[in-house]
C-alpha angles and dihedrals in degrees: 000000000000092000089054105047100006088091095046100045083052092056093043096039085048087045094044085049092045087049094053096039080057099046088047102045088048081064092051114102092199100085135161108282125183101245101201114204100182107106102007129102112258119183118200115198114201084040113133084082149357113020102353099045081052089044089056096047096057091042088046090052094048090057104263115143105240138214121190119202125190150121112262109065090199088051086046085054096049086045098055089049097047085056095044088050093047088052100050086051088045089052096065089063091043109273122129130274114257124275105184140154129182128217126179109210130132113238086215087072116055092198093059092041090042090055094039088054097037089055092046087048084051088050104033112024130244119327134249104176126032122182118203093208104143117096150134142207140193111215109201136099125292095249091051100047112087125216089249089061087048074053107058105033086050097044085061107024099045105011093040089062087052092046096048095040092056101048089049104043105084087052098053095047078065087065100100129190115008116068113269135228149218123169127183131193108249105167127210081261083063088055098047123008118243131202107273100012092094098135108023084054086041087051091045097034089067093054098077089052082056107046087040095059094042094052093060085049098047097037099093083052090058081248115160131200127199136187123205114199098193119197109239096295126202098258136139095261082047099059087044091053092058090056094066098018115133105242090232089062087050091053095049090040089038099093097062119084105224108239121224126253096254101052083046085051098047086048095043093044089041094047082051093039084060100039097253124174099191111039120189127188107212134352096291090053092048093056091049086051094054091032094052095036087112104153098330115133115261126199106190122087101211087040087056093050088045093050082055097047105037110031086084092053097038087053100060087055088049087058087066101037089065095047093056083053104056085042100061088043088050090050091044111049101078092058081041086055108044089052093054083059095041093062 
């Protein structure tokens, strides 16, 4: 009986779900909308180097007029010359000349971030696209992390997007006519927790609560909000985190190649470009995104119709996944252990 109608019940039961994804998603107000950057004032928090130094070269050179935040006022400096630099190479190919500014302020004080952003909108206008890139982690166990380190990680990763977003926002809803954009740097650890990364997952995890909320409040100010979940990327703070990471964290974590900057910053710029509210960064990525859509609002129409088809299936890999990985930590606590006694 199943060989004979199992195969057809499957094609129908696929095709039913497909027909009322797309039904649903016809009645959904949050669509896929072209977000332009040429010729509009993009501020990058986290600039002055990795992904959003990278992020401002390639809006730079498309013709966006960009503001760097970040801390160190040399490595600001640096920045704005390494993007100059990028856009009178990129010139010669056709790309525009650089319109850059510089601002030292830390995200974890709104006083220093509201006056960083008060004094780019005085230079460059009101802005249309801001990018959250800045962040830090501190990659060791729970039990060996202080207060002062959950602190600290949660105080920039989760509070320095407050912080900037509400210094900014005024200033974007100004930003009349062309779709808007924020974008904040989730990471994959903000997708699935991974052993050592307490703080830093419990940091990234918030963000979606927070970019979820904040796109049903900015969507009738064609307002989009955007979350990138980066692999692990070859950036300074990457390099720093290897030097204190469990080796338990850099088994689990083992199997994945870390991606450059520049790869992380095409697929961000081109996810915002399209009005993407989940932006991944390579096919692991990809199958996160669709496994951890949950109840997250989703803009495009063939992602919402994978997500329907696909989350079952990718669970069930997940499933192993995670028992491959308790394995390995089981395997591995008594070494662990007897290390810890060891020191």
């Amino acid at each position: 009986m199943w060989a004979a109608w199992g195969v057809p019940v499957v094609v129908v039961g696929a095709l039913a779900l497909l027909f009322v994804s797309l039904i649903v998603y016809l009645w959904l107000p949050l669509r896929a909308v072209a977000i332009p950057i040429k010729g509009r004032h993009m501020v990058v928090t986290g600039g002055s180097s990795g992904i959003g130094l990278e992020i401002a070269k390639l809006a730079a050179a498309e013709g966006a007029r960009v503001s760097l935040v970040a801390r160190d006022e040399r490595k600001l400096a640096d920045a704005k010359n390494v993007v100059t630099e990028y856009c009178r190479q990129q010139v010669k190919g056709g790309g525009a000349p650089a319109q850059v500014n510089t601002y030292s302020a830390d995200v974890k004080n709104f006083g220093s971030v509201n006056a960083a952003i008060e004094a780019a909108v005085s230079d460059s206008g009101v802005i249309g696209v801001l990018v959250l890139s800045h962040g830090i982690s501190v990659v060791s166990r729970f039990e060996d992390q202080t207060v002062q380190d959950f602190d600290h990680v949660i105080d920039t990763n989760l509070k320095g997007n407050i912080h900037t977003i509400k210094a900014a926002l005024p200033h974007i809803k100004a930003s009349n006519g062309a779709p808007a954009s924020i974008s904040m740097f989730s990471s994959q650890a903000g997708q699935v927790g991974v052993y050592g990364y307490a703080a830093y997952s419990a940091s990234k995890f918030a963000l979606r609560g927070l970019a979820e909320c904040l796109q049903q409040e900015l969507i009738d100010r064609n307002i989009r909000l955007s979350l990138v979940y980066p692999p692990d990327t070859m950036t300074p703070g990457y390099v720093e985190d290897q030097k204190t990471m469990p080796e338990l964290t850099a088994k689990l974590s083992g199997s994945s190649k870390a991606m450059d900057s520049m790869s992380v910053a095409r697929a961000t710029l081109a996810g915002l470009k399209a009005g993407n509210f989940h932006i991944y960064c390579n096919l692991e990525g990809f199958a996160l995104s669709l496994l951890c859509s949950g109840m997250g609002p989703q803009p495009s129409l063939w992602k919402a119709m994978a997500e329907v088809l696909i989350m079952g299936v990718l669970r069930v890999v997940a499933l192993f996944i995670q028992r491959d990985w308790y394995a390995v930590i089981l395997q591995s606590k008594p070494k662990e252990a007897q290390a810890k006694k060891t020191h």
